[in-house]
VOMARDO-605527 format. One record per residue: x, y, z of N, C-alpha, C in turn. Coordinates in steps of 0.05 Angstrom, whole numbers, padded with zeros to 5 digits, always signed. Each point is the difference from the previous one (the first is absolute). Example, Ala and Ser with C-alpha at 12.3 -4.5 7.8 and 13.67 -1.06 7.14 Angstrom:
! VOMARDO-605527
+00264-00114+00156-00018+00024+00000+00018+00024+00000/-00007+00021-00014+00016+00024+00001-00015+00022+00014/
//
This chain:
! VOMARDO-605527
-00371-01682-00017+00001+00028+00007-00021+00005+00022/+00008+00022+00020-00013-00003+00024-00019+00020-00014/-00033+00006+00024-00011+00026-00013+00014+00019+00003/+00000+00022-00011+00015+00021+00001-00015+00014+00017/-00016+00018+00002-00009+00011+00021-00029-00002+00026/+00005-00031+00007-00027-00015+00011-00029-00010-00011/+00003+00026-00024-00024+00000-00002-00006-00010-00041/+00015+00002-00007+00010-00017-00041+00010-00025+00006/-00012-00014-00013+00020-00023-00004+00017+00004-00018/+00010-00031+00006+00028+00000-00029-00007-00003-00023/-00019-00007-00004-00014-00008-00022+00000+00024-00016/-00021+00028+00017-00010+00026-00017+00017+00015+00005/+00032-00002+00013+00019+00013-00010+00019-00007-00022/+00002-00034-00009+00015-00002-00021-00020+00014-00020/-00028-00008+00000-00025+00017-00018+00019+00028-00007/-00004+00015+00018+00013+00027-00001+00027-00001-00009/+00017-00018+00007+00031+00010-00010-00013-00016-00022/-00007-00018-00023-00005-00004-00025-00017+00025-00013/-00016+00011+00012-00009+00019-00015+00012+00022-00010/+00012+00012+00023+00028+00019+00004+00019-00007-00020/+00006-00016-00005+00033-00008-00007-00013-00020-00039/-00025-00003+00001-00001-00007-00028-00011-00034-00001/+00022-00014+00007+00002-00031+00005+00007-00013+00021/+00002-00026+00003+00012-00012+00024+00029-00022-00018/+00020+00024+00026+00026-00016-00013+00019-00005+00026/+00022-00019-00004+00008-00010+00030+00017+00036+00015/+00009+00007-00020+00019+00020+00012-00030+00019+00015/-00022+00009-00006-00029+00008+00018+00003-00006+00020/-00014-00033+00008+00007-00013+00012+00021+00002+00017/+00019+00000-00001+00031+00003+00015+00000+00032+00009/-00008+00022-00010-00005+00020+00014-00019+00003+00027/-00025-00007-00017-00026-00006+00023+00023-00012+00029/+00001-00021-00008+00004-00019+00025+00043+00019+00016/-00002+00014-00007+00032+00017+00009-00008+00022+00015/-00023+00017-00011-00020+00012+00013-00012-00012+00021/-00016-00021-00004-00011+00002+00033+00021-00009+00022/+00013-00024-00015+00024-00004+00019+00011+00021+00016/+00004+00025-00017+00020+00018+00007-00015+00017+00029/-00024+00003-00004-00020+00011+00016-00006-00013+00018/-00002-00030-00002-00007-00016+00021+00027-00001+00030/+00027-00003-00015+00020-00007+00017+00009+00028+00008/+00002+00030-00011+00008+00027+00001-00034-00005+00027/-00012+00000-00004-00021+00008+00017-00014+00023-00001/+00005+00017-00034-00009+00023+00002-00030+00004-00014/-00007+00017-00004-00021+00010-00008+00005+00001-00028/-00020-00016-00028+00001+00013-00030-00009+00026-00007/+00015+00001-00010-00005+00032-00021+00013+00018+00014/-00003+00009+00021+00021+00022+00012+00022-00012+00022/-00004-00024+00008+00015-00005+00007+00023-00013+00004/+00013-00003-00032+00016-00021-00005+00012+00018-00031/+00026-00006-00006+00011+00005-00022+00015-00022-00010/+00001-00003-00033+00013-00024-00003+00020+00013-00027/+00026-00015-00002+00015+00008-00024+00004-00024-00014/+00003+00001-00013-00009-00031-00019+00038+00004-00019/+00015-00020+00000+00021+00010-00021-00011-00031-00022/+00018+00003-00021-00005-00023-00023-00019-00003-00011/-00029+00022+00000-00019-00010-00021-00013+00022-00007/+00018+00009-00022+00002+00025-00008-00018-00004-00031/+00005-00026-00011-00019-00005-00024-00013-00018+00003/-00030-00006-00017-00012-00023+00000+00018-00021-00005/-00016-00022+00005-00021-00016+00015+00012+00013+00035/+00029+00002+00003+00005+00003+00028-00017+00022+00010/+00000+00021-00014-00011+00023+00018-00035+00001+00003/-00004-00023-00010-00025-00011+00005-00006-00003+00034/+00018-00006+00012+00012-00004+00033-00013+00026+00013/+00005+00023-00013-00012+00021+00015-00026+00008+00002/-00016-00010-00035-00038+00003+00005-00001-00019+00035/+00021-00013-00002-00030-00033+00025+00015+00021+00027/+00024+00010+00003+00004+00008+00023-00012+00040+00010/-00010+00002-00026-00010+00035+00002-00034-00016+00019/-00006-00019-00019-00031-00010+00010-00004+00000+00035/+00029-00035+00003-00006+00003+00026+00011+00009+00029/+00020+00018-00013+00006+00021+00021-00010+00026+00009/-00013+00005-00023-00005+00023-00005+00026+00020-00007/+00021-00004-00002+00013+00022-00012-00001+00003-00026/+00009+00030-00005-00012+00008-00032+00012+00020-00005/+00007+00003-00021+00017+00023-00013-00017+00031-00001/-00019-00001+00006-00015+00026+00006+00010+00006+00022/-00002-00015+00022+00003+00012+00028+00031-00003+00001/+00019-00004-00012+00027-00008+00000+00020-00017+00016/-00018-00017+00008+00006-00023+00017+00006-00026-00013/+00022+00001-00019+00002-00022-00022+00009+00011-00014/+00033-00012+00000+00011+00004-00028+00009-00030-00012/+00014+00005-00022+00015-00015-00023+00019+00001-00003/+00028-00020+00005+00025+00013-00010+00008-00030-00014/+00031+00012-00010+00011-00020-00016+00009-00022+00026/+00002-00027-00016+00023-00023+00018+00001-00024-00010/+00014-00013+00010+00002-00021-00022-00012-00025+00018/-00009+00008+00018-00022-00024+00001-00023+00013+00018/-00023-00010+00000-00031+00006-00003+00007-00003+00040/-00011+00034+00017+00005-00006+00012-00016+00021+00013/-00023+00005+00033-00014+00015+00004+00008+00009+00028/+00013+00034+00007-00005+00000+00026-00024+00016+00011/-00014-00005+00025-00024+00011+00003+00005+00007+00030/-00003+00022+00004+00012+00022+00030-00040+00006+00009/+00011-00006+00032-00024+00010+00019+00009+00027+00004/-00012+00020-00015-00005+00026+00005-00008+00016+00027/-00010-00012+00016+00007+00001+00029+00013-00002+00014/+00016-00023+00003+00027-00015+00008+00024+00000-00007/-00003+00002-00025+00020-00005-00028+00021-00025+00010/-00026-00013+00013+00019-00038-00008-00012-00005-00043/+00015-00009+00001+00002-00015-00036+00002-00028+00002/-00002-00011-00026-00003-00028-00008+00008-00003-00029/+00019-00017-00002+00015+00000-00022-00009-00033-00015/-00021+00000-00026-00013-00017-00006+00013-00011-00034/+00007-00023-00001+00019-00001-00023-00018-00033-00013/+00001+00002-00029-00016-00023-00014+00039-00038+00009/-00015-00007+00009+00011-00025-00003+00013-00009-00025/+00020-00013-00012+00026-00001-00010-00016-00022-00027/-00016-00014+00020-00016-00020-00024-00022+00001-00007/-00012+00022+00005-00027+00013-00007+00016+00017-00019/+00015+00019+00001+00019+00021-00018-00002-00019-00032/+00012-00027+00015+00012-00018-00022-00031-00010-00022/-00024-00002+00021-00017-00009-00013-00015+00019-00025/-00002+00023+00015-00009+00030-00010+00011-00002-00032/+00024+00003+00000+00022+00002-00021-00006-00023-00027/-00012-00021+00013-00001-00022-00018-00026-00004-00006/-00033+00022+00010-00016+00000-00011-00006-00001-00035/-00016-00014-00010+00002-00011-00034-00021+00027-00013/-00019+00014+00029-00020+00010-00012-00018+00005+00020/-00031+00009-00020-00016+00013+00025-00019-00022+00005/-00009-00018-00001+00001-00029+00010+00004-00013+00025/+00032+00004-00006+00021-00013+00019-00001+00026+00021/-00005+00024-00010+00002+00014+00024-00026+00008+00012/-00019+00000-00010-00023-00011+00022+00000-00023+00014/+00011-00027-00008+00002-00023+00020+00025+00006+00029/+00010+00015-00010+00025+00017+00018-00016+00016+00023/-00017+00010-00015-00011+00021+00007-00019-00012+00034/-00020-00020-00011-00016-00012+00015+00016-00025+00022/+00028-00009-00005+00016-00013+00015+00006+00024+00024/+00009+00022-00009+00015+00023+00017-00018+00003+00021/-00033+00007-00001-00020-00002+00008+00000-00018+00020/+00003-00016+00000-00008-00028+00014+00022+00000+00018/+00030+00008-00001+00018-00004+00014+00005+00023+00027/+00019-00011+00020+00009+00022+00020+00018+00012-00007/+00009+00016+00017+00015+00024-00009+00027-00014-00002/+00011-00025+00015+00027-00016+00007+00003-00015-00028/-00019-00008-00019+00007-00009-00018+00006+00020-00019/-00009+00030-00008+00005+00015-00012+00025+00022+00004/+00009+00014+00023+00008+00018+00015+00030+00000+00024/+00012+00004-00009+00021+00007+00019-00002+00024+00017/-00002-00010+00023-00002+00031+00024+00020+00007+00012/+00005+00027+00004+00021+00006+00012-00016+00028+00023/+00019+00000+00026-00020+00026+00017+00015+00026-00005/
//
């Protein structure tokens, strides 16, 4: 995960999205890192300048996806830049509110598969700290 805003590392922002969100779990993780992605390649500004709609993770552990992407996008259901909807698979679009170019960010078919076949919270911390370690190409399908 890149810094998020020049000046945090990645380090004292997963700090913050664990503190925020309770624990460290892969679906966190997989938000965090959809968020900055989304910000990095949109080119926009966090917190006001980016909206994201998230479909498929409407209940835990999935909707766990939205503590790591409220962290590092900054969008947030106060300012109403972030919603939730139904779908049947786990899937984030995030619009440059300036531009309104978007980026359509979707979990990979065998990460889906892996998620699904976690045993526990264990196995999903080791998930957790793998997700971490990886790029966005092993996790993420992009679409513009």
């Amino acid at each position: 995960m890149k810094n998020l805003n020049g000046k945090t590392s990645a380090s004292r922002i997963l700090k913050t999205a664990v503190d925020f969100h309770g624990h460290l779990g892969p679906y966190l993780v997989l938000g965090l890192k959809m968020g900055d992605l989304a910000v990095e390649r949109l080119k926009c500004r966090r917190h006001f300048g980016v909206k994201a709609v998230v479909y498929g993770a409407l209940n835990r552990p999935k909707s766990c996806l939205i503590d790591g992407i409220q962290v590092s996008s900054g969008c947030t259901y106060g300012k109403g830049n972030i919603e939730k909807k139904p779908g049947r698979e786990i899937r984030a679009i995030f619009y440059n509110l300036r531009n309104r170019k978007k980026i359509i960010i979707r979990l990979k078919k065998d990460l889906v598969d892996r998620l699904e076949s976690l045993g526990g919270h264990k196995d999903s911390e080791a998930l957790a700290g793998e997700l971490l370690r990886a790029g966005p190409a092993e996790a993420f399908e992009l679409k513009p």
